[in-house]
C-alpha positions in Angstrom: 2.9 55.4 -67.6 1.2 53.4 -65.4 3.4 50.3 -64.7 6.3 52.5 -64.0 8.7 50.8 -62.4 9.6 53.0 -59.2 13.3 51.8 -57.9 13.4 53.5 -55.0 10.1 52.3 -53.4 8.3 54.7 -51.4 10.9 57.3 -52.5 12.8 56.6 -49.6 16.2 54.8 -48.2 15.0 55.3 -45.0 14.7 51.9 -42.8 13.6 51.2 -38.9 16.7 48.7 -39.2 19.1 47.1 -40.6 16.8 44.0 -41.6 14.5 46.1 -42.9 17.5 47.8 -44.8 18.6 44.1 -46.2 15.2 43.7 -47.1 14.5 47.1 -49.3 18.0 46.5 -50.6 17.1 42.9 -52.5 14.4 44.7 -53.4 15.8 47.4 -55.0 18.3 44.5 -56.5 15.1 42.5 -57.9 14.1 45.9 -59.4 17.2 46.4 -61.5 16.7 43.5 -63.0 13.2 44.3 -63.6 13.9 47.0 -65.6 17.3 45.6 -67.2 15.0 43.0 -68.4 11.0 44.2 -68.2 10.0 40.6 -70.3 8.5 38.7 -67.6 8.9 35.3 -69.8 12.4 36.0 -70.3 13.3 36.6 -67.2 11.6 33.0 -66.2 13.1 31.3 -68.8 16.9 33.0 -67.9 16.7 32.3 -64.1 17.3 28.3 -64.5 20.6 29.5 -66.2 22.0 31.9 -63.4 20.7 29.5 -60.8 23.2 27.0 -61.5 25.9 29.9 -62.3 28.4 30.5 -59.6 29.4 34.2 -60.8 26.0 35.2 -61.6 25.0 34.1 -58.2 27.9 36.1 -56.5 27.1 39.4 -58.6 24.0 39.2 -57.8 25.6 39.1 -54.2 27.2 41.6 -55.2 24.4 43.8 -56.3 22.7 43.3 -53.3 25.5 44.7 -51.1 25.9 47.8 -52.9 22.2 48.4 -52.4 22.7 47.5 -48.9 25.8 50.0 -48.4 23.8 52.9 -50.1 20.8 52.1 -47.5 23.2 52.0 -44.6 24.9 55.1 -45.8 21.3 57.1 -45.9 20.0 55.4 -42.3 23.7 56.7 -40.3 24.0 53.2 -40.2 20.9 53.1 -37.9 22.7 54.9 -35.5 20.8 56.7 -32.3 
């Protein structure tokens, strides 16, 4: 299938740094709810309703971190 969605992009956790880690890791958060939800039109008309949701906006927070701590996890915390 072509439009695949691929949720680990590049196949690989591996970042330069942390920022780069934050970024794949709303990425990979952005995916998720790409394939939760693969209706494009839905998902635009839902976002107006969990933008002005206080707990949808924290487990989306939420979401994100976990992503983040896996990434972090798989970089030794971009240790030297």
């Amino acid at each position: 299938m072509s439009d695949e969605i691929q949720l680990v992009p590049n196949d690989s956790l591996i970042t330069n740094t942390p920022e780069e880690g934050r970024q794949l890791a709303v990425k990979m958060a952005r995916l998720i709810i790409k394939i939760t939800q693969p209706d494009a039109a839905i998902r635009e008309r839902l976002r107006p309703i969990y933008a002005e949701d206080p707990a949808m906006l924290i487990a989306v927070g939420q979401t994100v971190a976990t992503e983040f701590a896996t990434i972090a996890a798989a970089n030794n915390y971009w240790k030297k």
